[in-house]
N, C-alpha and C positions, 0 to 999 in steps of 0.2 A: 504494500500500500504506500507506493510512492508519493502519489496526489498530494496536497494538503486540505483538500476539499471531496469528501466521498460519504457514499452510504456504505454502513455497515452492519453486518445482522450476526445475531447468536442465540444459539434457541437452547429452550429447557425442557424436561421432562421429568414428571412426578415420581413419589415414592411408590405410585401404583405400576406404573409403565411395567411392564415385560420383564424386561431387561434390568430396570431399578430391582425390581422382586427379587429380581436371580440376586442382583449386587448385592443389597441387603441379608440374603439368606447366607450368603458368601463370608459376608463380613460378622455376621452371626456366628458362625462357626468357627472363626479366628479368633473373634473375642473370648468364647465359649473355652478355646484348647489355654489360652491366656491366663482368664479364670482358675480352671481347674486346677492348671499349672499354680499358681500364686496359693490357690488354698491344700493342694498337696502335698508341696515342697521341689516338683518337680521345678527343676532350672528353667526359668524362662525366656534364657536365652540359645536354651535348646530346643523350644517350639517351632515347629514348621508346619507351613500350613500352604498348600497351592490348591483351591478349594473352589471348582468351576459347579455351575448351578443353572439347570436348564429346566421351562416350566412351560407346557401348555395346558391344556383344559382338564383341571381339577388333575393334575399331573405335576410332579418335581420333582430332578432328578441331582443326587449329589453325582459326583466324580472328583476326580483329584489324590493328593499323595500328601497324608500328614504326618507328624512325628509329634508326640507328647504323651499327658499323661493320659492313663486306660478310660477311659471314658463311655459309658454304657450308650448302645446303641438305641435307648430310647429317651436316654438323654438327648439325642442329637434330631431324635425326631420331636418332639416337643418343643428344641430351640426353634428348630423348620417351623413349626406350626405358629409357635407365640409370635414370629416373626412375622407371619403372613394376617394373623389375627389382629395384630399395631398396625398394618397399612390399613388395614377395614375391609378385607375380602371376605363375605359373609354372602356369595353370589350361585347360582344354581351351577356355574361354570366354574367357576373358583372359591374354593371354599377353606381355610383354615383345619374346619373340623373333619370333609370330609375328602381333601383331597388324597391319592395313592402317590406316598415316598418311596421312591426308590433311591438307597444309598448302597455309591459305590466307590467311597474315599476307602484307601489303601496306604500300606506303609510308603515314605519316602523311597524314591529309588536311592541306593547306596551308594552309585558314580556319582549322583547329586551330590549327598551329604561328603563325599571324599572330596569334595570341590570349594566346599563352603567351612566344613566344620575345620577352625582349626589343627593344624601338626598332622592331620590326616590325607593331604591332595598334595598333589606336586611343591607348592608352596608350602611354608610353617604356618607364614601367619592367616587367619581368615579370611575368603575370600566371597567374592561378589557370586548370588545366588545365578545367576547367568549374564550374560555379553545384552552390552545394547548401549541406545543413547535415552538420553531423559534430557528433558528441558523445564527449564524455571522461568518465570516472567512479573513481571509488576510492570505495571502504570498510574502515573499521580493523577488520572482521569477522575476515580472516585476515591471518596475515603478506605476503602477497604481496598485500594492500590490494585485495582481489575478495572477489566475493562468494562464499562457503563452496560453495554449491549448484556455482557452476561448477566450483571449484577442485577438487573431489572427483570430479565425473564426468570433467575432462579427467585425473586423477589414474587412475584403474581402467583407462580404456584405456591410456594409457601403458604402464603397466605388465602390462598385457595383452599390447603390442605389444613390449615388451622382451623379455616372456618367450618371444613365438613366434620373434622374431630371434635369440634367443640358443638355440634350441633346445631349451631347457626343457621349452615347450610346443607343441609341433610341430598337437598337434589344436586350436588355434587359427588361422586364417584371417585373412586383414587387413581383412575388413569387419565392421566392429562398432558399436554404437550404445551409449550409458549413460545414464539419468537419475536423479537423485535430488532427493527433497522433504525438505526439510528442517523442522523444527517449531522457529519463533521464539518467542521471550517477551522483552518489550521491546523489542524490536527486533531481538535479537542468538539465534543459532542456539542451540538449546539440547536438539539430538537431532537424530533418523535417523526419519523415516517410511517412507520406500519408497524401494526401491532398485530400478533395472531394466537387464538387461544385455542385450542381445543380440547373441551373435556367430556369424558363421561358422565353420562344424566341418569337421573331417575326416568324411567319410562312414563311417557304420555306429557310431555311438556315440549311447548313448540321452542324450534327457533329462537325466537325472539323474546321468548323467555328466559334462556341460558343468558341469549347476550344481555338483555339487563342485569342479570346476576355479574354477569360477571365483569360489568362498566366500572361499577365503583372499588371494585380490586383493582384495576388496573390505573386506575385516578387515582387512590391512594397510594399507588407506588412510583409513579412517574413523578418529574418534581410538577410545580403545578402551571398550567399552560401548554404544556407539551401533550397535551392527547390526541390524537392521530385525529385526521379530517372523519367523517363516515365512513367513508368510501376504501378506507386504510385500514379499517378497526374490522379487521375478522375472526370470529367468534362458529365456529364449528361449520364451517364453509360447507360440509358434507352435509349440512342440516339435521343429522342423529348420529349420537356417540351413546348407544347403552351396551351395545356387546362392546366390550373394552377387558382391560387386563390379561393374563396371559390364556383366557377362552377365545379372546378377540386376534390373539396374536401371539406367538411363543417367542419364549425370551430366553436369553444366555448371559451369562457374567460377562462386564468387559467388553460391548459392544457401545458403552455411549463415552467413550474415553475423549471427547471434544464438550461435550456437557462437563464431565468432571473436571476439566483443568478450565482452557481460557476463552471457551467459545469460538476457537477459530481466529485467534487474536495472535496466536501464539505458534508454532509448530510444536509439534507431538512427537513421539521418542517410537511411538505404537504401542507400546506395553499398558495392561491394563492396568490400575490399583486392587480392586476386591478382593478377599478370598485368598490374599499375599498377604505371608509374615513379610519383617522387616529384611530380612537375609536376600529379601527380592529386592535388585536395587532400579527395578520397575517401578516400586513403592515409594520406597525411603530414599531414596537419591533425588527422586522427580518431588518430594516433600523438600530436602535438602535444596535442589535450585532454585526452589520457590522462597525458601526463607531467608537465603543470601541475595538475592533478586528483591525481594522485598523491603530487606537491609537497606541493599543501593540506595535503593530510590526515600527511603528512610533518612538516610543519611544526607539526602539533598546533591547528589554525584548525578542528580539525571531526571529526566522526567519518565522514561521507560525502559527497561531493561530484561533482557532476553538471555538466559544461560545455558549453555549446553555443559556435557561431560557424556564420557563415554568408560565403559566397563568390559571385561572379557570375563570370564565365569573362571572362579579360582582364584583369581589376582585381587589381590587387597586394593592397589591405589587406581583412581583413575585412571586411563592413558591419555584422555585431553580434557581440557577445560576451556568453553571460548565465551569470552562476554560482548554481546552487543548494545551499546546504548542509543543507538539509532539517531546517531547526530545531535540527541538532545539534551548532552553533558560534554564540558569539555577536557572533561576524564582519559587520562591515557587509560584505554582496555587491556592494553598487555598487564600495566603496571597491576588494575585490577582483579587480573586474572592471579595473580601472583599475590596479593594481598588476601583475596578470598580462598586461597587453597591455605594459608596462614591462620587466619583466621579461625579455619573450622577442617578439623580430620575430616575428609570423604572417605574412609574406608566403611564399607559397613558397619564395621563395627562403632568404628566413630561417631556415624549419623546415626547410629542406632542409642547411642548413650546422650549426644548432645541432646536427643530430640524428646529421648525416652519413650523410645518407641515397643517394647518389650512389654506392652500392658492392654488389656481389653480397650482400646480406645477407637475402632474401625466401622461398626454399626450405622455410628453417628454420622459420618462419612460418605452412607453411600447413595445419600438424595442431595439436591441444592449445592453440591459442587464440595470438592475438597478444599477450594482454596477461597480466601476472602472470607472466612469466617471467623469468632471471637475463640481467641486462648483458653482453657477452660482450664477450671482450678487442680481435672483429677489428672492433666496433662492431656486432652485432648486438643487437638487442633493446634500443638506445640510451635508446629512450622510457621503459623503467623505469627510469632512474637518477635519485637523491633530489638530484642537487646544485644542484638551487634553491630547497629547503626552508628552506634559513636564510638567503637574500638575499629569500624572500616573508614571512618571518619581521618581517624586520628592516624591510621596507618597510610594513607592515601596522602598526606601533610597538606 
């Protein structure tokens, strides 16, 4: 996005969606080996977990390769269940109570664990859960250092989904979709083009019922002024959404990896989050870009900044690290680059200690976006905390 005058768009999707199901059921089951771990005595930094989750009609299917403590197989189907019963699936096609589990998680493979675990893989020391690239990003667009397009479509559902859980609004459903384009000048957002919602309903309610429902959600989250003309403002354009969730459409962990980071604002590594321990540094590294990336522009070095690094499976460090701050600091990037590997160990293990990431905290996670959200006290959502802004500050002279 060269221009300094354009549209841009990024879309959200509910905790009910398909594919959220699967992530949540995913991140249930990490949190869960987590748990068990912390109250057993089992090491919890010997948890693994690659935990995929596939759902069609009154159908869920586990798969994947865990390591931890024994854990009762009806333990694991109850997590499923209470999981699906907090979205609100209470539906003749999906149902909490009555839908058929199939689980087929299995031990870790062993070449895996000789790669990762410590003294045991070619290398001594710990090494990265597998090879790839991840990317971290921040923008001083909005307060939450994201970009506006995302921040607002994960915004309307939210509060879509509030208001169906608190019963407000009952002819709300939990599968929903949102996008909005936003119209830049300089760079920086300066309006509302098109807004598009689409959600599942209670049966027998027209059209243009939903979209009233669903007008002053989306006025309350835009600032004020900005609401799209008529003719922009689309509200279930198909005209009925009640078959929805995964009866309407089957879902997989790890398929909406542009919802969960930057809305397309940003470039992607491809690796998912869900259903990953930390030793995956799919996870915890693309956490880690994000919270030095955020630093940056924290620190006032830039209006927006883009982080890559790269891993090979087994190897402890890095092999690159490239910072972009997109001409809007006049920050030397190498100098940067070189500052931020000081600043913070990227070994797995490192980010997994800095972040504290060894703890049930993944759940939470897997609707409205992993990033641009508040610190939480029991260490969730670590990666957005500013407290390296003023040590890359001071390193940077």
């Amino acid at each position: 996005m060269t221009p300094s005058d354009f549209l841009f768009t990024s879309e959200s999707v509910s905790e009910g969606h398909p594919d959220k199901v699967c992530d949540r059921i995913s991140d249930e089951i990490v949190d869960l080996y987590f748990r068990e771990a912390e109250a057993s005595g089992f090491d919890v930094a010997q948890v693994r977990a690659a935990c995929e989750t596939a759902t069609t009609t009154n159908r869920v299917a586990l798969l994947g390769e865990m390591r931890g403590p024994n854990i009762p197989v009806d333990q694991i189907e109850t997590t499923v269940r209470d999981a699906v019963k907090s979205i609100g699936y209470e539906q003749d096609g999906f149902h909490w109570q009555n839908l058929n589990l199939d689980n087929w998680l299995h031990e870790q493979s062993a070449d895996i664990a000789a790669g990762v675990d410590a003294g045991t893989g070619t290398y001594v020391e710990e090494g990265a859960g597998d090879q790839g690239i991840m990317f971290g990003y921040a923008s001083a667009e909005t307060p939450e250092l994201m970009p506006a397009t995302l921040v607002y479509a994960h915004q309307i559902l939210k509060r879509m989904a509030d208001l169906r859980h608190s019963g407000q609004r009952p002819e709300f459903l939990p599968d929903a979709k949102s996008q909005v384009t936003l119209r830049y000048s300089n760079g920086k957002p300066v309006d509302v083009d098109t807004v598009v919602v689409s959600t599942q309903h209670t049966d027998g309610l027209s059209a243009e019922h939903i979209r009233e429902l669903v007008r002053p959600v989306v006025k309350d989250v835009l600032p004020e002024g900005w609401f799209p003309s008529e003719d922009k403002f689309y509200v279930n354009p198909t005209g009925k959404f009640v078959i929805g969730g995964p009866d309407g459409d089957a879902g997989l962990t790890g398929r909406k990896i542009i919802v969960d980071t930057y809305g397309g604002a940003a470039p992607h590594g491809g690796g998912a989050f869900s259903g990953k321990d930390p030793t995956k540094v799919d996870r915890s590294a693309a956490y880690a870009c994000r919270y030095l990336a955020k630093n940056v522009i924290a620190a006032g070095l830039a209006e927006r900044c883009t982080l890559q690094v790269s891993y090979a499976i087994g190897v402890a460090r890095p092999l690159s690290i490239n910072v972009n701050l997109h001409d809007t600091g006049g920050t030397d990037e190498r100098k940067l680059e070189q500052v931020l590997m000081q600043v913070m160990d990227l070994s797995p293990r490192g980010i997994r200690t800095k972040l504290g990431l060894n703890r049930p905290i993944y759940a939470r996670t897997a609707a409205y976006g992993h990033f641009g959200r508040t610190p939480e006290a029991d260490g969730g959502f670590s990666w957005e905390r500013l407290d390296l802004a003023d040590e890359i500050r001071s390193a940077m002279g």
